[in-house]
PDB file of N, CA, C and O in Angstrom:
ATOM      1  N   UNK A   1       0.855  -1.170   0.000  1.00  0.00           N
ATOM      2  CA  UNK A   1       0.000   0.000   0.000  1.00  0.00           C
ATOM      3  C   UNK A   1       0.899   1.230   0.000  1.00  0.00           C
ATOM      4  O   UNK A   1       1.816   1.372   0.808  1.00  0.00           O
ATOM      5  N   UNK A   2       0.550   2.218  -1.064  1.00  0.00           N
ATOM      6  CA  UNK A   2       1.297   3.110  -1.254  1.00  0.00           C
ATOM      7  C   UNK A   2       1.342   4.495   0.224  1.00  0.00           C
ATOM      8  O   UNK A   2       0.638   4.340   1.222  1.00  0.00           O
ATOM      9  N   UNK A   3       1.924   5.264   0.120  1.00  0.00           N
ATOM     10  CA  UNK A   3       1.457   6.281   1.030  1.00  0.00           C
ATOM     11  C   UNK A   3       0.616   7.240   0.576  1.00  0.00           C
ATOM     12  O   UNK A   3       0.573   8.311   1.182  1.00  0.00           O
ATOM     13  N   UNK A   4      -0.150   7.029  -0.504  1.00  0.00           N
ATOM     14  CA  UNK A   4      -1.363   7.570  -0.674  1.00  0.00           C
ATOM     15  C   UNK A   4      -2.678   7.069  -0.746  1.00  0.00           C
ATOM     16  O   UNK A   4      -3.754   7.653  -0.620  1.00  0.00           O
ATOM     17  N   UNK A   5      -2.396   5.837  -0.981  1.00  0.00           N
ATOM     18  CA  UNK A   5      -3.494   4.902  -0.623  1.00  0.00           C
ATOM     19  C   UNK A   5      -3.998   5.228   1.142  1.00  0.00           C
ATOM     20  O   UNK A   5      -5.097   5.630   1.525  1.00  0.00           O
ATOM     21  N   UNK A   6      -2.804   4.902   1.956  1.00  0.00           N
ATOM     22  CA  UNK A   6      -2.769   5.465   3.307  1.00  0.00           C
ATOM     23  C   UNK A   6      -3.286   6.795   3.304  1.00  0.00           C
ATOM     24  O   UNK A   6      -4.474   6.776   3.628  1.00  0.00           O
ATOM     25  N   UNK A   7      -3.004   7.551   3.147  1.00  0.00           N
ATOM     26  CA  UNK A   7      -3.660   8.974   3.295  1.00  0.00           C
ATOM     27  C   UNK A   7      -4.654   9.472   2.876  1.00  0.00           C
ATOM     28  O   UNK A   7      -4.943  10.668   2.926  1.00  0.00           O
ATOM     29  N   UNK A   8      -5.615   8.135   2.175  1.00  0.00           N
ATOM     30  CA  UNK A   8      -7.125   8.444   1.654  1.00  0.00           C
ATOM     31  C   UNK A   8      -7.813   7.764   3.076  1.00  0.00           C
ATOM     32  O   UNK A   8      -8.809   8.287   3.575  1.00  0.00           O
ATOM     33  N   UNK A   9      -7.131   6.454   3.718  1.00  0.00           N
ATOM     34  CA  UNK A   9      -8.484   6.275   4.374  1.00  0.00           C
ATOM     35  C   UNK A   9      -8.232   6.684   5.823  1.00  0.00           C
ATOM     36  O   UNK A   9      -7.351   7.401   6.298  1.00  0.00           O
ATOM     37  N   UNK A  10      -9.654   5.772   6.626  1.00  0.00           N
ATOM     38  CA  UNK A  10     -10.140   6.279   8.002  1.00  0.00           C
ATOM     39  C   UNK A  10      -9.069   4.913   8.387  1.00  0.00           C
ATOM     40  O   UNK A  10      -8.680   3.918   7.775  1.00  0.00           O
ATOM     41  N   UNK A  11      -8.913   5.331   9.370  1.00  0.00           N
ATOM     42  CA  UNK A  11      -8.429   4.680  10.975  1.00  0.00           C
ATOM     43  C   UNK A  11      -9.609   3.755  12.157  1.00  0.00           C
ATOM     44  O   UNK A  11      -9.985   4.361  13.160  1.00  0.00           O
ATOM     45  N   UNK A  12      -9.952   2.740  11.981  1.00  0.00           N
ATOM     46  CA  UNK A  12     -10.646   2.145  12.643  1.00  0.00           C
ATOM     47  C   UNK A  12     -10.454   2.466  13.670  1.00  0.00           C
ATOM     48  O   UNK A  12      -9.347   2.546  14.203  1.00  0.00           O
ATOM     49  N   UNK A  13     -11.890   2.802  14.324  1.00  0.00           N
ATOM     50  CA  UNK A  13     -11.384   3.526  15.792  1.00  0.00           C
ATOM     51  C   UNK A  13     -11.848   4.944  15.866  1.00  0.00           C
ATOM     52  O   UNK A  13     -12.447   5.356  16.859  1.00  0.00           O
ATOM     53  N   UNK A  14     -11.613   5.617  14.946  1.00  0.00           N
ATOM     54  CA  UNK A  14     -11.052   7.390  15.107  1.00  0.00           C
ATOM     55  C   UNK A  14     -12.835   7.694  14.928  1.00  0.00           C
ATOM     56  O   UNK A  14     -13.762   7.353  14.194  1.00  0.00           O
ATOM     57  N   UNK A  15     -12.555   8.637  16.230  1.00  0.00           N
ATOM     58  CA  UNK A  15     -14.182   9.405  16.775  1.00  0.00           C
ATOM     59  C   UNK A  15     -14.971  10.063  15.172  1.00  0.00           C
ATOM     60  O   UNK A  15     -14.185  10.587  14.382  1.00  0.00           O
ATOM     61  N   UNK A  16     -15.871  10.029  14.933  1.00  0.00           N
ATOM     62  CA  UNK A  16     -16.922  10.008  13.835  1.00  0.00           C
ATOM     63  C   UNK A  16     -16.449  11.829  13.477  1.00  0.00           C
ATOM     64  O   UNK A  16     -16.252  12.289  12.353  1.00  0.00           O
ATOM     65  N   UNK A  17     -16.381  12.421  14.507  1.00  0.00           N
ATOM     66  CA  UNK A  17     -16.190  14.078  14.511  1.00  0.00           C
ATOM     67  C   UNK A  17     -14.799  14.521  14.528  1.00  0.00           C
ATOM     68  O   UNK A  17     -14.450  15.701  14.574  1.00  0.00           O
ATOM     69  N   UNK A  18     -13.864  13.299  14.481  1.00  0.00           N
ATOM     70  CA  UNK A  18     -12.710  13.462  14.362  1.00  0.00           C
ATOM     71  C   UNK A  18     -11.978  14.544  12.853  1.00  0.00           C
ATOM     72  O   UNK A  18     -12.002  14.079  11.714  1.00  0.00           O
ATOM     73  N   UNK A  19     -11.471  15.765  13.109  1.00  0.00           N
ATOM     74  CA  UNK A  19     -11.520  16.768  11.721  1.00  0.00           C
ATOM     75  C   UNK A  19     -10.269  15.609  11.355  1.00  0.00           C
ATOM     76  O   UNK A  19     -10.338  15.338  10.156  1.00  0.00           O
ATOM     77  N   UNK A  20      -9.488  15.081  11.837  1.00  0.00           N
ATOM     78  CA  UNK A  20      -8.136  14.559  10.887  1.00  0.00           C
ATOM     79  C   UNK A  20      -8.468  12.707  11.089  1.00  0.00           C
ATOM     80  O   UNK A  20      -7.545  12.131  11.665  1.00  0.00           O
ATOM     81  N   UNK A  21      -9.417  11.988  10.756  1.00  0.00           N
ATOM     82  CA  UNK A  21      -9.773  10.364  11.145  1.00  0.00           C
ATOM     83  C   UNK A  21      -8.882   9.538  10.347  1.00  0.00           C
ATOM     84  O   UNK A  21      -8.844   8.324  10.548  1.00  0.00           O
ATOM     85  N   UNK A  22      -7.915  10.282   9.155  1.00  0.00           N
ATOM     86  CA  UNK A  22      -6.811   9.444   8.313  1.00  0.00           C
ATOM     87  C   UNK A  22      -5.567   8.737   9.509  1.00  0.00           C
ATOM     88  O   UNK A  22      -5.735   8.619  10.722  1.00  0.00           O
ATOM     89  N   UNK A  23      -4.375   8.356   8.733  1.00  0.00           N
ATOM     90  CA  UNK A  23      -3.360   7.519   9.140  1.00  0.00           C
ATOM     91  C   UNK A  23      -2.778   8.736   9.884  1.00  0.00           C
ATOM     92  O   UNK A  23      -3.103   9.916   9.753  1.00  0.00           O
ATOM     93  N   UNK A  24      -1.818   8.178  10.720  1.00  0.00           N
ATOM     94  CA  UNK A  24      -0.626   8.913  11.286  1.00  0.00           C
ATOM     95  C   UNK A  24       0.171   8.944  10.694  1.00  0.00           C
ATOM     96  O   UNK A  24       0.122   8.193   9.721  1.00  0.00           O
ATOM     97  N   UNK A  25       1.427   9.813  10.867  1.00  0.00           N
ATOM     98  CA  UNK A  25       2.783   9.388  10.258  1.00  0.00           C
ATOM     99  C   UNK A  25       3.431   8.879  11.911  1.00  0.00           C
ATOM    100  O   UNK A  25       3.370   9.205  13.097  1.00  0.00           O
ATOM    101  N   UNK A  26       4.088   7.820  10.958  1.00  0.00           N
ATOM    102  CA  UNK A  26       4.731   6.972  11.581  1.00  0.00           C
ATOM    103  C   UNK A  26       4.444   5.687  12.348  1.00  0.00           C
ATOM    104  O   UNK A  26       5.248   4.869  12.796  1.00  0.00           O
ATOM    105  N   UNK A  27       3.224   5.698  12.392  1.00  0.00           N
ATOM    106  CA  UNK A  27       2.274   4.523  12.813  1.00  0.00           C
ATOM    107  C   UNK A  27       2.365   3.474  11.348  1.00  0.00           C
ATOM    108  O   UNK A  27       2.830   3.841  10.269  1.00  0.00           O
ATOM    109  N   UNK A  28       1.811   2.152  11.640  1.00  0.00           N
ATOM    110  CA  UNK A  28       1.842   0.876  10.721  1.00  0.00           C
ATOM    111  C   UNK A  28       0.300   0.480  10.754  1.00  0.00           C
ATOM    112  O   UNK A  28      -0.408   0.479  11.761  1.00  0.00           O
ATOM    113  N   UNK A  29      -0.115   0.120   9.366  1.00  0.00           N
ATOM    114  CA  UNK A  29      -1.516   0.163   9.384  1.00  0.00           C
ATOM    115  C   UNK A  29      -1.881  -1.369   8.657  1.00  0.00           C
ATOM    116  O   UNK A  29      -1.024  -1.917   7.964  1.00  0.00           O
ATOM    117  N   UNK A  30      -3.177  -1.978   8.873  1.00  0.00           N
ATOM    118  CA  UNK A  30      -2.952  -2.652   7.713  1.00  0.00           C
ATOM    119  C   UNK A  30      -4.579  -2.280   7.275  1.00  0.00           C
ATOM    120  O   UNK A  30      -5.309  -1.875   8.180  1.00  0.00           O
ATOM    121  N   UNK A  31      -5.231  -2.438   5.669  1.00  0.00           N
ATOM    122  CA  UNK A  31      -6.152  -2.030   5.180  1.00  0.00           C
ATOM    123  C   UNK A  31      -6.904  -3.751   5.528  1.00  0.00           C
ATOM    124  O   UNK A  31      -6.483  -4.905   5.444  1.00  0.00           O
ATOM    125  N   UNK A  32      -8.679  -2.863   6.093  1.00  0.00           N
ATOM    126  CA  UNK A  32      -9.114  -4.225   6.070  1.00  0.00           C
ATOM    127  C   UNK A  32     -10.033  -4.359   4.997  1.00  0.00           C
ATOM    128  O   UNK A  32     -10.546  -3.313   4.598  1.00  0.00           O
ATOM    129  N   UNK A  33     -10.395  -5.572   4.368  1.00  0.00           N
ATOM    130  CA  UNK A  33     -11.227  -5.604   3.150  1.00  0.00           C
ATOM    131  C   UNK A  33     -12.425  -7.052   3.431  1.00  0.00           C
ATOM    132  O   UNK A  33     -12.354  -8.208   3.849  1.00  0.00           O
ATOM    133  N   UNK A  34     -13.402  -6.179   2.940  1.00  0.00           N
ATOM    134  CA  UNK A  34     -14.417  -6.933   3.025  1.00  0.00           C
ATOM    135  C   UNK A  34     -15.455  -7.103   4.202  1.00  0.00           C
ATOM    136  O   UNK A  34     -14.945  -6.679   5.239  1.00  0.00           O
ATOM    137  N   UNK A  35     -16.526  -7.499   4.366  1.00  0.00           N
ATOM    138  CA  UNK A  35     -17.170  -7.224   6.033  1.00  0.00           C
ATOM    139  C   UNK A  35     -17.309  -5.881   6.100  1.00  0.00           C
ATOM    140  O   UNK A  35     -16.666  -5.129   5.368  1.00  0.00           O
ATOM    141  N   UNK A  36     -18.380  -5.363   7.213  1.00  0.00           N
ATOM    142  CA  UNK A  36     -18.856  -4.259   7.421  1.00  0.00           C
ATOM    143  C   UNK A  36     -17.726  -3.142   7.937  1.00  0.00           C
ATOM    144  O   UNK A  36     -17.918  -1.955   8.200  1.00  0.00           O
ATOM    145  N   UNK A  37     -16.329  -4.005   8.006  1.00  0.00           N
ATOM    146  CA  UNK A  37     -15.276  -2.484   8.269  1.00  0.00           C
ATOM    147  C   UNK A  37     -14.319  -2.361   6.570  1.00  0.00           C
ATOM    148  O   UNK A  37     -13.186  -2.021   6.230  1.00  0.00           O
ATOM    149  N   UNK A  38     -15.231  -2.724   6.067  1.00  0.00           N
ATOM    150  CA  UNK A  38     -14.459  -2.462   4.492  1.00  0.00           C
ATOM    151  C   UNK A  38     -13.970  -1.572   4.201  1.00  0.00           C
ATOM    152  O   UNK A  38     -14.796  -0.687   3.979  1.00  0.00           O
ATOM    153  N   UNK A  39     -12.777  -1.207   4.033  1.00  0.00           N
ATOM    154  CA  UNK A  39     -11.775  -0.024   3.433  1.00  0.00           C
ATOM    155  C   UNK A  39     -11.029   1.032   4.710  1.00  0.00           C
ATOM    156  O   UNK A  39     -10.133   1.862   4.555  1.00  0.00           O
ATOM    157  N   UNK A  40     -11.758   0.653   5.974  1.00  0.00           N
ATOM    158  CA  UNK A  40     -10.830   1.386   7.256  1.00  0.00           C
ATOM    159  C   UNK A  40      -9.317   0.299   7.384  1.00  0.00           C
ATOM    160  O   UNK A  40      -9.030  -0.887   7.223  1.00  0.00           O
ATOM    161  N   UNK A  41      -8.701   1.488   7.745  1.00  0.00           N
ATOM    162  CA  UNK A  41      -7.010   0.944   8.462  1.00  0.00           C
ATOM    163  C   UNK A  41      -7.323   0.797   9.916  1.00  0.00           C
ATOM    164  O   UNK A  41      -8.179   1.200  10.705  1.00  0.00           O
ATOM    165  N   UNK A  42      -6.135  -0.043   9.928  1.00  0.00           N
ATOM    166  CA  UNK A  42      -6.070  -0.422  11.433  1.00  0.00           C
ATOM    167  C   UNK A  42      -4.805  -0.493  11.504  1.00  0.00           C
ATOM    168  O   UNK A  42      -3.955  -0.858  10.692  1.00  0.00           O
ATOM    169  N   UNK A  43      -4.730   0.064  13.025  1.00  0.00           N
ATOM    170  CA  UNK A  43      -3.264   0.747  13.343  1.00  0.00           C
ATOM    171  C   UNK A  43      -2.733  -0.368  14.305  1.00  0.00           C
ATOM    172  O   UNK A  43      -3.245  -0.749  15.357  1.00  0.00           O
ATOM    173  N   UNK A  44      -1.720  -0.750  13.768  1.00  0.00           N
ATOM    174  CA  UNK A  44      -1.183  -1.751  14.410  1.00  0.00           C
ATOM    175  C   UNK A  44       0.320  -1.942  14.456  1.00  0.00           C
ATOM    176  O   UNK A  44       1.119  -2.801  14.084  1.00  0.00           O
ATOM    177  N   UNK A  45       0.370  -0.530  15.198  1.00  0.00           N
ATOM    178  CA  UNK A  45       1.749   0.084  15.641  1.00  0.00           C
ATOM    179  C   UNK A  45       2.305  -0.997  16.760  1.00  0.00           C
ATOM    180  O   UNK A  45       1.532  -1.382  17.637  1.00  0.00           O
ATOM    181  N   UNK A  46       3.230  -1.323  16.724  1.00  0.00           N
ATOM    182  CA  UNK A  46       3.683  -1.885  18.172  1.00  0.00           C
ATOM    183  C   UNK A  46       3.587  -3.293  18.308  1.00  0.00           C
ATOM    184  O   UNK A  46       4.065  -4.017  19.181  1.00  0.00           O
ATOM    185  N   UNK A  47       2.714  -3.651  17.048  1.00  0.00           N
ATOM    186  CA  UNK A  47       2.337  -5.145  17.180  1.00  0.00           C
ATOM    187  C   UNK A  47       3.095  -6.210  16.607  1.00  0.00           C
ATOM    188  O   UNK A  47       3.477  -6.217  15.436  1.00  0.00           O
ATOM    189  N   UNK A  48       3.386  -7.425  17.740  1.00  0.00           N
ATOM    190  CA  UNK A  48       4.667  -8.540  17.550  1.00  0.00           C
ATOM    191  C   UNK A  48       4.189  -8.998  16.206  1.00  0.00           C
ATOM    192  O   UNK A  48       3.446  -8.336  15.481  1.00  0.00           O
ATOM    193  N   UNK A  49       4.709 -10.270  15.912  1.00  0.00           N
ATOM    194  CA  UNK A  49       4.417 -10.640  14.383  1.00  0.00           C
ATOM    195  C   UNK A  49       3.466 -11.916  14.714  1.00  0.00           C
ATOM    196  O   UNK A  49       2.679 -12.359  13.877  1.00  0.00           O
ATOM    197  N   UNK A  50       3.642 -12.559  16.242  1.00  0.00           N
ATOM    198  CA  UNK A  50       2.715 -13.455  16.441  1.00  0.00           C
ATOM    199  C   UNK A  50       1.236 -13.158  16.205  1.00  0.00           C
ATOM    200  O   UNK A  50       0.449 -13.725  15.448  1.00  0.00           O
ATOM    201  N   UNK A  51       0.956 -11.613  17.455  1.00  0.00           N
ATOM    202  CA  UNK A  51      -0.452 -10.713  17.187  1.00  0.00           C
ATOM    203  C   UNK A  51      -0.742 -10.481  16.194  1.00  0.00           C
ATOM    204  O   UNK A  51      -1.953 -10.380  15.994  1.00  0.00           O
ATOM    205  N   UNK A  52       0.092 -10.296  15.177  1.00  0.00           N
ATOM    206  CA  UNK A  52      -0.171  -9.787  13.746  1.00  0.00           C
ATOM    207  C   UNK A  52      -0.660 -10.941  12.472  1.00  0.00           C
ATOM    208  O   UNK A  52      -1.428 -10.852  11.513  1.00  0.00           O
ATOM    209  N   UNK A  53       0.335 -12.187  13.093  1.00  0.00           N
ATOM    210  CA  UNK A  53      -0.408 -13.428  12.347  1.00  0.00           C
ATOM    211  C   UNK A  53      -1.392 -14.278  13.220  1.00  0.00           C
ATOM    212  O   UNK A  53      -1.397 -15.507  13.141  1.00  0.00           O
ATOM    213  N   UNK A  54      -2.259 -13.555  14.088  1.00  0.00           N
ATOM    214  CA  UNK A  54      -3.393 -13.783  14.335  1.00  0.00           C
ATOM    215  C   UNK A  54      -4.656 -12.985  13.608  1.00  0.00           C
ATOM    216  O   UNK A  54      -5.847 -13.291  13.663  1.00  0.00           O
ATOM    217  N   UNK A  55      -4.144 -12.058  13.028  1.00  0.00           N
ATOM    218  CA  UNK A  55      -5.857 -10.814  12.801  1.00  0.00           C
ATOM    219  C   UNK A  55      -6.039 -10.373  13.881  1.00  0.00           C
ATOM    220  O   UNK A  55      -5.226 -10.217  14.792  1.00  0.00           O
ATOM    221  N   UNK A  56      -7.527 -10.060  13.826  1.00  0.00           N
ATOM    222  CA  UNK A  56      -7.940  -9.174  15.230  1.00  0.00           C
ATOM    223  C   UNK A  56      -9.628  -9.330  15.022  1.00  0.00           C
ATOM    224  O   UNK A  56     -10.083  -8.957  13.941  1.00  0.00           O
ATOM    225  N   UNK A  57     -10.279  -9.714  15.742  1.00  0.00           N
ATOM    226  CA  UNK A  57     -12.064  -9.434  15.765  1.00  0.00           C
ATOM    227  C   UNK A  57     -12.350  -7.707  16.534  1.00  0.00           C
ATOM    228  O   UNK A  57     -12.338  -7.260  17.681  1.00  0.00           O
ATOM    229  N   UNK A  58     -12.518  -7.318  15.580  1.00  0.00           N
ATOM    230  CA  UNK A  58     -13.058  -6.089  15.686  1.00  0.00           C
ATOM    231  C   UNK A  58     -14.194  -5.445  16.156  1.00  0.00           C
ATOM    232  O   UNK A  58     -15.020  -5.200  15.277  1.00  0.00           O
ATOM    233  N   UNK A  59     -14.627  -4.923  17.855  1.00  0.00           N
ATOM    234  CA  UNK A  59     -16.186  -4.351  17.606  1.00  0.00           C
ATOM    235  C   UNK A  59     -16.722  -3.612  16.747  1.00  0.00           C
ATOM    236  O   UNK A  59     -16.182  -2.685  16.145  1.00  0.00           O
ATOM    237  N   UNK A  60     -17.932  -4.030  16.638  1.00  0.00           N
ATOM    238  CA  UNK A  60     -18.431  -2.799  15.348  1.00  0.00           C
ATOM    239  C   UNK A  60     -20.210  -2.979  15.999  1.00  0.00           C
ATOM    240  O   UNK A  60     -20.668  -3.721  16.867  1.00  0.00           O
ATOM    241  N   UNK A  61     -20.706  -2.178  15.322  1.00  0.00           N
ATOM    242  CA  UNK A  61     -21.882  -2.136  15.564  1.00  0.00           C
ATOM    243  C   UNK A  61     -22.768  -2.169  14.033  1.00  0.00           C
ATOM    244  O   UNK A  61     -23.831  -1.570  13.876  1.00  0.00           O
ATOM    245  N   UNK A  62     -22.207  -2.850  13.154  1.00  0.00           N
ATOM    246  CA  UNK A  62     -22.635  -2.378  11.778  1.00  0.00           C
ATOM    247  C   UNK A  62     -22.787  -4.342  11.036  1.00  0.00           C
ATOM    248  O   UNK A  62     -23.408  -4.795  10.075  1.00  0.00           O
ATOM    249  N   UNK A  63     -22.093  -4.842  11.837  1.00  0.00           N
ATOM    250  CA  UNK A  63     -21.891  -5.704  11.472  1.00  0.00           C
ATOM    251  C   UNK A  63     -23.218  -6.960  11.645  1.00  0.00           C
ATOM    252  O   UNK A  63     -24.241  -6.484  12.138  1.00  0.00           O
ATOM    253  N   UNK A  64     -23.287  -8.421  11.308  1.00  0.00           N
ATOM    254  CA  UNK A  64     -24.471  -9.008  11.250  1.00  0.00           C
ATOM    255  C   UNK A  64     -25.192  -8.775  13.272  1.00  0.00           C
ATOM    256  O   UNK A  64     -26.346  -8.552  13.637  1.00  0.00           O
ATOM    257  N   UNK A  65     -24.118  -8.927  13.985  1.00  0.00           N
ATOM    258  CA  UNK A  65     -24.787  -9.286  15.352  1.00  0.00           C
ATOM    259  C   UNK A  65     -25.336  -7.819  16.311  1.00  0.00           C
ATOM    260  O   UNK A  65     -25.799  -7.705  17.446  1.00  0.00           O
ATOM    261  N   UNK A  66     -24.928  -6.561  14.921  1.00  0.00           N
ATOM    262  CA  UNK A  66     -25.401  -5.352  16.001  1.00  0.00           C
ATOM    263  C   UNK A  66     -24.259  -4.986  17.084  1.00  0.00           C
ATOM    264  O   UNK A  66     -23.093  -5.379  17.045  1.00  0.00           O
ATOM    265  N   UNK A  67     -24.912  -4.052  18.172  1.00  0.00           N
ATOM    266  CA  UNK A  67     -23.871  -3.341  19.202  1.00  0.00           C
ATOM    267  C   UNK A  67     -23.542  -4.657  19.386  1.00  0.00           C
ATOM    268  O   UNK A  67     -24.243  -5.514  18.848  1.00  0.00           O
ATOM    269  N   UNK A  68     -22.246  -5.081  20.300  1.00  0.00           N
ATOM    270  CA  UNK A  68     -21.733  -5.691  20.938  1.00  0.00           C
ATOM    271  C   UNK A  68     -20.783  -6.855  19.997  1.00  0.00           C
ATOM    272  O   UNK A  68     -20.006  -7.633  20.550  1.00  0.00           O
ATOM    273  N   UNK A  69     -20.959  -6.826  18.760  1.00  0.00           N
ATOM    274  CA  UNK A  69     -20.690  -8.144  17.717  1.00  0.00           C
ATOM    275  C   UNK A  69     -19.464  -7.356  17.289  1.00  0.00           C
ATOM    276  O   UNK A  69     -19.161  -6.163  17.299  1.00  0.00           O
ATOM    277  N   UNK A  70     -18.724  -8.774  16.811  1.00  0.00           N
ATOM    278  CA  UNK A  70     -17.020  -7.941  16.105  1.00  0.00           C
ATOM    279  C   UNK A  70     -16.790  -8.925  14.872  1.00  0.00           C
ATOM    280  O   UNK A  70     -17.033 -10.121  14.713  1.00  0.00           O
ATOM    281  N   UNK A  71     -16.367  -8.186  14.267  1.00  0.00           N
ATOM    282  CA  UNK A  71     -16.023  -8.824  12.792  1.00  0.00           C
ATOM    283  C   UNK A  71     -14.460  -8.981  12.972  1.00  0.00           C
ATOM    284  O   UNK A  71     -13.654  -8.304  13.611  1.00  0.00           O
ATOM    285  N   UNK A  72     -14.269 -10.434  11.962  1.00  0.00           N
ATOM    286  CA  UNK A  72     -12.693 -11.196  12.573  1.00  0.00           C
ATOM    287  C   UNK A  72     -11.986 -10.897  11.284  1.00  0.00           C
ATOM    288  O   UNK A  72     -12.794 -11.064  10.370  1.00  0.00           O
ATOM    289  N   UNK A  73     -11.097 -10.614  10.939  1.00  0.00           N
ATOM    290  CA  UNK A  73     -10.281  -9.993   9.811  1.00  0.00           C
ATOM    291  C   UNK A  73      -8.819 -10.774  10.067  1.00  0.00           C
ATOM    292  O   UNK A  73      -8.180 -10.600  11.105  1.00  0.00           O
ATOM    293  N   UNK A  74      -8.416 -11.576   9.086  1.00  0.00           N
ATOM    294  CA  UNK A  74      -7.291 -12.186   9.303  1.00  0.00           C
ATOM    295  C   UNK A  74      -6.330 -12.040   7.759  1.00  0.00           C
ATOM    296  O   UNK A  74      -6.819 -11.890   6.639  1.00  0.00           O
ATOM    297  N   UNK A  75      -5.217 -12.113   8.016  1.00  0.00           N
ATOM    298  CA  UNK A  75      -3.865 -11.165   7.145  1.00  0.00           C
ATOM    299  C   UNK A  75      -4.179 -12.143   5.786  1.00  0.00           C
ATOM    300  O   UNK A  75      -4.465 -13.337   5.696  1.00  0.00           O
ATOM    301  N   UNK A  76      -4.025 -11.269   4.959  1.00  0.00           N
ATOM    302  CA  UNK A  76      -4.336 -11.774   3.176  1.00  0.00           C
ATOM    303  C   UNK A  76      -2.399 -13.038   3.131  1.00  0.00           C
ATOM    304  O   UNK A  76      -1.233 -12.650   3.063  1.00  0.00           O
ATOM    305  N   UNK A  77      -2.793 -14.029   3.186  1.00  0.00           N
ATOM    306  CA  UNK A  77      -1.212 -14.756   2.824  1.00  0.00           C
ATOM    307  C   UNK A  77      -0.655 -14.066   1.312  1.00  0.00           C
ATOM    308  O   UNK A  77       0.566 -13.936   1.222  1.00  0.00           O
ATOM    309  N   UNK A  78      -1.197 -13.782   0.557  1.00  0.00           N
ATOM    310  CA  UNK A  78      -0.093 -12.705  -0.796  1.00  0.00           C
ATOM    311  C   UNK A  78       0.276 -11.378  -0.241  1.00  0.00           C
ATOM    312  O   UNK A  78       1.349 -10.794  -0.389  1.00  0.00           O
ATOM    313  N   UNK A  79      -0.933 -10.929   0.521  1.00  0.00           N
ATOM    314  CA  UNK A  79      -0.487  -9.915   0.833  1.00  0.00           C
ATOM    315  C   UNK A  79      -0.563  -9.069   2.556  1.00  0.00           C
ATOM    316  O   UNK A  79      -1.289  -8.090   2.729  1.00  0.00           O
ATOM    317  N   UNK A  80      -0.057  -9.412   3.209  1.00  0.00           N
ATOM    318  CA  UNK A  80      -0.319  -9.258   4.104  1.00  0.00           C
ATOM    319  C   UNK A  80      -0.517  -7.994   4.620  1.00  0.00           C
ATOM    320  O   UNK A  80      -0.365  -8.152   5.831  1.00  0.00           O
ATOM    321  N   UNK A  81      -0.820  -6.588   4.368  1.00  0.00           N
ATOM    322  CA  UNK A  81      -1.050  -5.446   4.213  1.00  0.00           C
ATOM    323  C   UNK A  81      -2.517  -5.128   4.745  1.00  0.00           C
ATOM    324  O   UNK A  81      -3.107  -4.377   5.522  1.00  0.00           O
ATOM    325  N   UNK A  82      -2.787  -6.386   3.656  1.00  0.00           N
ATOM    326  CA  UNK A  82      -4.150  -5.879   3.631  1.00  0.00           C
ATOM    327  C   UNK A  82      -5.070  -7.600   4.522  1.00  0.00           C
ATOM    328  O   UNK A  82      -4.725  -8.779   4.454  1.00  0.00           O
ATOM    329  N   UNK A  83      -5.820  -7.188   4.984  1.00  0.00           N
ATOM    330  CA  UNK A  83      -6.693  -8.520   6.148  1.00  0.00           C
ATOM    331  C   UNK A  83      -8.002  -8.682   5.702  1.00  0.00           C
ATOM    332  O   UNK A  83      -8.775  -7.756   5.950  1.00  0.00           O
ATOM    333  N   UNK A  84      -8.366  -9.521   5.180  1.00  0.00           N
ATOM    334  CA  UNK A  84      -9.650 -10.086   4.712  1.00  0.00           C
ATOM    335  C   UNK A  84     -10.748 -10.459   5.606  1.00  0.00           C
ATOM    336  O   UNK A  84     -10.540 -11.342   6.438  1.00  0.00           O
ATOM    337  N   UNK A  85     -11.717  -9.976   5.544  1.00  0.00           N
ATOM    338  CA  UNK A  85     -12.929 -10.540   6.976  1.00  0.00           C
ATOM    339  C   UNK A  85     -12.994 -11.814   6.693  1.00  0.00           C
ATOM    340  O   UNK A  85     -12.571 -12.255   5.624  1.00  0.00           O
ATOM    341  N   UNK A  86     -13.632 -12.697   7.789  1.00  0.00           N
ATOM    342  CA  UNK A  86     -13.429 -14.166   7.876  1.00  0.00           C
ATOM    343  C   UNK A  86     -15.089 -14.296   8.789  1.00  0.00           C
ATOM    344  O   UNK A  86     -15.571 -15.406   9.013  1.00  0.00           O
ATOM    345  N   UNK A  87     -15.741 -13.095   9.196  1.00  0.00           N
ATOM    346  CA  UNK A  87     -17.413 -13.683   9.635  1.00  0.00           C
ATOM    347  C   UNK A  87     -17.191 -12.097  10.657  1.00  0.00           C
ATOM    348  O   UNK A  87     -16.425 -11.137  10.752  1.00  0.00           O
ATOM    349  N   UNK A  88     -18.826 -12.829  11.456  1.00  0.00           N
ATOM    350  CA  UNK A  88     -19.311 -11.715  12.323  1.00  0.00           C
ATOM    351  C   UNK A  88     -19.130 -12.772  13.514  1.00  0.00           C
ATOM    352  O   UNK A  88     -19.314 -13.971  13.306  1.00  0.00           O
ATOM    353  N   UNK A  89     -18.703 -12.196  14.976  1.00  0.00           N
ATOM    354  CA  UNK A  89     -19.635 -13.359  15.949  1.00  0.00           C
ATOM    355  C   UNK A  89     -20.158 -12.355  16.933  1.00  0.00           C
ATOM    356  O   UNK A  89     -19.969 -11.139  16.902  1.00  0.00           O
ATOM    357  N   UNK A  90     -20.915 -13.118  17.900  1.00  0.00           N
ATOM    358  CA  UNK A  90     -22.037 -12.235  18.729  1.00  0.00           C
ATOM    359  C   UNK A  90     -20.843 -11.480  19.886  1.00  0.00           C
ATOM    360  O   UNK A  90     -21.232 -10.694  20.749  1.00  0.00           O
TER     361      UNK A  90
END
């Protein structure tokens, strides 16, 4: 992912009224694709390579189970940049 690809999207996470909700500099992101957090980054500064070849289940409220449900996003094997959704759970 280029650094402009990065500097188009949102930051999973970042407050709705947030005036700047793009990437940081200097933070590590990866783009998630697919599932109800389609096209937000996720900042995953700091994170070992074990955490990182796990994914992450994400809360969302958008997703099949409503408030409280998280969508599971696990690392693309060609490309690991970018994390593919894998379901919703409650």
């Amino acid at each position: 992912m280029d650094d402009e690809a990065l500097l188009r999207g949102r930051v999973y996470g970042a407050d709705h009224d947030d005036p700047d909700p793009g990437p940081r500099h200097g933070h590590v992101y990866r783009e998630l694709v697919g599932g109800p957090l389609d096209g937000l980054l996720l900042d995953v500064t700091g994170w070992d390579a074990d955490r990182l070849g796990d994914g992450a289940a994400l809360a969302t409220e958008i997703g099949k189970y409503g408030a409280g449900g998280r969508a599971h996003y696990e690392p693309r094997a060609a490309d690991p940049a970018r994390w593919d959704w894998a379901g919703d759970t409650p």
